[in-house]
Structures are given as structure tokens and as C-alpha cells.
C-alpha positions in Angstrom: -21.3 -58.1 -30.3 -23.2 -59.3 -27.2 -22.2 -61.9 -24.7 -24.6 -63.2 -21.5 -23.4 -64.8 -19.1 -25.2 -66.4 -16.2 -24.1 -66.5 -12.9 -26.5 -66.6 -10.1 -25.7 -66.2 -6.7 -22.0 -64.4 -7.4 -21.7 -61.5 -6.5 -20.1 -58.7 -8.8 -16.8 -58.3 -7.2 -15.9 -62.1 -7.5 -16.5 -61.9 -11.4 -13.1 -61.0 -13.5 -13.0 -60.9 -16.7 -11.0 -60.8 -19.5 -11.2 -60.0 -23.6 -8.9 -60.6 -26.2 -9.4 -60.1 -30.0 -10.4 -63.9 -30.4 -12.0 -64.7 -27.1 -13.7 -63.9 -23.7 -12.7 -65.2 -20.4 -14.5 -65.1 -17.7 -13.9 -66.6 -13.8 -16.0 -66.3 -10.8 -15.7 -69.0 -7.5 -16.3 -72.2 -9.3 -17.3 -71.1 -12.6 -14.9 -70.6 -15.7 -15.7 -70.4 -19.5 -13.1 -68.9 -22.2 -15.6 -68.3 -25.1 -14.7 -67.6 -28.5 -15.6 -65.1 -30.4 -17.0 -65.3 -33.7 -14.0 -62.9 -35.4 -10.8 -61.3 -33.8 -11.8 -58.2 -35.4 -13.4 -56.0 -32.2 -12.6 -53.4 -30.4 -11.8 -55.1 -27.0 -9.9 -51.6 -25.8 -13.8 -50.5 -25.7 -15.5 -53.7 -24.5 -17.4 -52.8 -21.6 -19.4 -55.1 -18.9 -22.8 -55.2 -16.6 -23.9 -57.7 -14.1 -27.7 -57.9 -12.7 -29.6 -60.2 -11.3 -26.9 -63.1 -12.0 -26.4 -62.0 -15.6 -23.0 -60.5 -16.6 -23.9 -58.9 -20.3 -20.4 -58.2 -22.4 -20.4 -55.6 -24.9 -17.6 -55.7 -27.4 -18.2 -53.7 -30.8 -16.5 -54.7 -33.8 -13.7 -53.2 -35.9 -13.4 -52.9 -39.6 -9.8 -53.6 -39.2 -7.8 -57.1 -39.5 -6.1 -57.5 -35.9 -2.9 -59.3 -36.7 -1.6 -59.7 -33.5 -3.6 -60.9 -30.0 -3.6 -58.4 -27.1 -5.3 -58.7 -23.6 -7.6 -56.7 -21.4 -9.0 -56.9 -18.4 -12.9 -55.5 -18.4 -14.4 -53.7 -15.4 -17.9 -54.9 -14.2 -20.1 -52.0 -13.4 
């Protein structure tokens, strides 16, 4: 599953972002948006993130097991 984001002028470092099985979160100066995912079944342990040219693209594959329980994790921007 693919997320874009849109964030010009922000620089990389003031992006944090978060991923749980049923959402994404993500804050940056003035900017916050918690977007839900269409299923709780991914893999947010292997989520992984990119920002360039004010676009902050989320990668987060899915699982072909049922998640039962919500967990958190915090996603590095490369």
C-alpha cells in the first residue's frame, strides 16, 4: 500500500511519522493528518518512508494475517 503526502517547504527532519495497523500519522510544523488505512492487516514493522521535493511517499505492504490487537511505530524518513 502507498501513501503521498504533500508537504512543500518542510524540510525532512521536521516530518515524524507514525504507523499503526489501522492508520498513518503524520506531523510536520503546522501540518497534521492521521489517515486511515483501508485494512489493519499490514506489516507496519516494515513500513518504510521517502521525502522529495515536498512529497513524503509511505510504503506499508500488507499482511495475510488478521491483526487483533493495535501496535505503534514510529517510521524513519530517508
Amino acid at each position: 500500500m502507498k501513501l503521498y503526502v504533500e508537504l512543500p517547504g518542510v524540510e525532512k527532519n521536521d516530518i515524524q511519522l507514525n504507523v499503526t495497523e489501522g492508520r498513518a500519522e503524520v506531523k510536520a510544523k503546522n501540518f497534521y493528518k492521521v489517515i486511515d488505512l483501508p485494512t489493519r492487516d499490514v506489516e507496519f514493522e516494515k513500513a518504510t518512508a521517502n521525502y522529495k521535493n515536498g512529497v513524503l511517499e509511505v510504503l506499508i505492504p500488507k499482511t495475510k494475517e488478521t491483526v487483533s490487537e493495535e501496535k505503534k511505530k514510529t517510521i524513519k524518513i530517508e
